[in-house]
C-alpha positions in Angstrom: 0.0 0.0 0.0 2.7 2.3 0.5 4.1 2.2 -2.8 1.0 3.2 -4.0 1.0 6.3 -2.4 4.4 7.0 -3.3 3.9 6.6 -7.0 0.7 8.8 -6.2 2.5 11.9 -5.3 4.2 14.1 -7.4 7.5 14.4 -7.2 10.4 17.1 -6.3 13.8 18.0 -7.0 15.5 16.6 -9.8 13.0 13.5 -9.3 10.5 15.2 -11.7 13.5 14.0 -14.7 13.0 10.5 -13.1 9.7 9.8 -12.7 7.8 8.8 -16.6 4.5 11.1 -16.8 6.5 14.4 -15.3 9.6 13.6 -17.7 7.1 14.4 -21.0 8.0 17.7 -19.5 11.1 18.5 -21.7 9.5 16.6 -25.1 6.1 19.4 -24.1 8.5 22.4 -23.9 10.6 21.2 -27.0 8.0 20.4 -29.4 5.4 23.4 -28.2 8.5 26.0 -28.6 9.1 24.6 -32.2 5.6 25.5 -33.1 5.6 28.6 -31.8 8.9 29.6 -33.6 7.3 28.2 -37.2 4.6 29.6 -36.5 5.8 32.9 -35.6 8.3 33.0 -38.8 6.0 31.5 -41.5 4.2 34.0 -43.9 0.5 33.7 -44.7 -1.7 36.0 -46.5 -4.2 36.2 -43.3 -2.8 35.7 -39.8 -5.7 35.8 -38.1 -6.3 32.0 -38.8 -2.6 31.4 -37.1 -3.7 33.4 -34.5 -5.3 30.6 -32.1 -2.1 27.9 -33.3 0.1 31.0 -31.7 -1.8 31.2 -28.1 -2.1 27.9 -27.0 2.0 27.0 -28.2 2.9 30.1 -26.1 0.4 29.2 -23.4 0.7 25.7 -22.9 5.0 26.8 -23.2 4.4 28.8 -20.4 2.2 26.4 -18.1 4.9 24.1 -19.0 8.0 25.4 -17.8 5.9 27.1 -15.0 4.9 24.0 -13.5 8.3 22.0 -14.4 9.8 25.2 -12.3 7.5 24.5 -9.6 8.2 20.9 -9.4 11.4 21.4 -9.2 11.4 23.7 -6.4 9.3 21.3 -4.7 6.8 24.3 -4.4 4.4 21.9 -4.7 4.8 19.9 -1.4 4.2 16.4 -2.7 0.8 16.5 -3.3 -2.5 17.2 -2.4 -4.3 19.6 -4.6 -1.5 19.9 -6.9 -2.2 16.1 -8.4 -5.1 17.5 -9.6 -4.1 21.0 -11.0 -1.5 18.9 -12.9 -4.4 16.6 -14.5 -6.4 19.8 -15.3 -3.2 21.1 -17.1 -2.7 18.2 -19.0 -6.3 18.0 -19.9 -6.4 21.6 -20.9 -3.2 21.4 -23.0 -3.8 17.9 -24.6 -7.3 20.0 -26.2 -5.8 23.1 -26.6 -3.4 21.6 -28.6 -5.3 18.9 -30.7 -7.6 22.2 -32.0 -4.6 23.8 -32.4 -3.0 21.4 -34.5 -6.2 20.6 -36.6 -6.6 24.4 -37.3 -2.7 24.7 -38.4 -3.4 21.1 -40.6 -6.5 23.0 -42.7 -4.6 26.6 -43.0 -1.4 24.3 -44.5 -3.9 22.4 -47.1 -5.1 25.9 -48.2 -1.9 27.3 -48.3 -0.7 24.3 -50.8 -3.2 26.0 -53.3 -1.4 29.6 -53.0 1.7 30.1 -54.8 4.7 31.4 -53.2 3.4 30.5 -49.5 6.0 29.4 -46.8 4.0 25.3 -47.4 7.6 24.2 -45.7 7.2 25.7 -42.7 3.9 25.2 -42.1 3.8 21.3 -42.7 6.9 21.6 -40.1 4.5 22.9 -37.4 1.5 20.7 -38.2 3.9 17.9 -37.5 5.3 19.2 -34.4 1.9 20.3 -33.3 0.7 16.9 -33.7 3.9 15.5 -31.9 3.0 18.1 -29.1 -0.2 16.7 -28.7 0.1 13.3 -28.7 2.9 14.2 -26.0 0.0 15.8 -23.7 -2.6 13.3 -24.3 0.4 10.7 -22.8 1.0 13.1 -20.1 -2.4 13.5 -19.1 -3.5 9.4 -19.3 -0.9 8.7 -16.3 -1.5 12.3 -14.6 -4.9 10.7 -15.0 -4.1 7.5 -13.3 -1.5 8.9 -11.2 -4.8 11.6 -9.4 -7.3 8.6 -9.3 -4.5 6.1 -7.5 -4.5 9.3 -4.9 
């Protein structure tokens, strides 16, 4: 019973690079700030469509490194209510993400029709987009498992 509990709570210290859900960490930060730096640099006629694809990369980059940050500190105290602020996270990033990436797929298909268009960069960050949110969807099945074993 008591490694239950252990596995249950999150982690501090350099234990967060140890332990398999809170390690998706670095892929997250790595593949969300490789959206946000195609997206930011490619060139489309109307970048109001891109505009969605840019708030959740820098969002979900922020809450990211925020909570690694935390984790690290051991801000978070081992548990508790934190368990669950991390599922919401995940949960809220894994969607974010997934419209994010499905928005960023149809605006690359049109842009294939337009001559000239940046298509190189754009198919870049629908891949990495997708990478990002198959990366949270991981991260929030055992954040998922890790909050009900709690």
């Amino acid at each position: 019973m008591s490694s239950s509990t252990s596995t249950s709570t999150l982690p501090s210290g350099l234990a967060v690079l140890t332990t398999f859900p809170d390690v998706l960490f670095i892929p997250e930060i790595i593949f969300g700030g490789l959206v946000w730096i195609l997206v930011a640099s490619s060139r489309i006629p109307d970048s109001m469509l891109q505009g969605w694809v840019m708030f959740v990369s820098v969002f979900c980059f922020i809450m990211s490194i925020s909570l690694l940050c935390l984790y690290l500190c051991g801000a978070h105290g081992g548990g508790g209510c934190w368990v669950t602020l991390d599922v919401i996270c995940q949960e809220t990033a894994a969607l974010f993400y997934l419209s994010a990436a499905v928005l960023e797929a149809y605006l690359t298909y049109i842009l294939g029709f337009l001559p000239g268009q940046a298509y190189r960069e754009n198919v870049a960050a629908v891949v990495f987009a997708f990478l990002a949110t198959l990366v949270y969807v991981i991260h929030k099945v055992f954040s998922l498992l890790r909050w009900k074993s709690s």
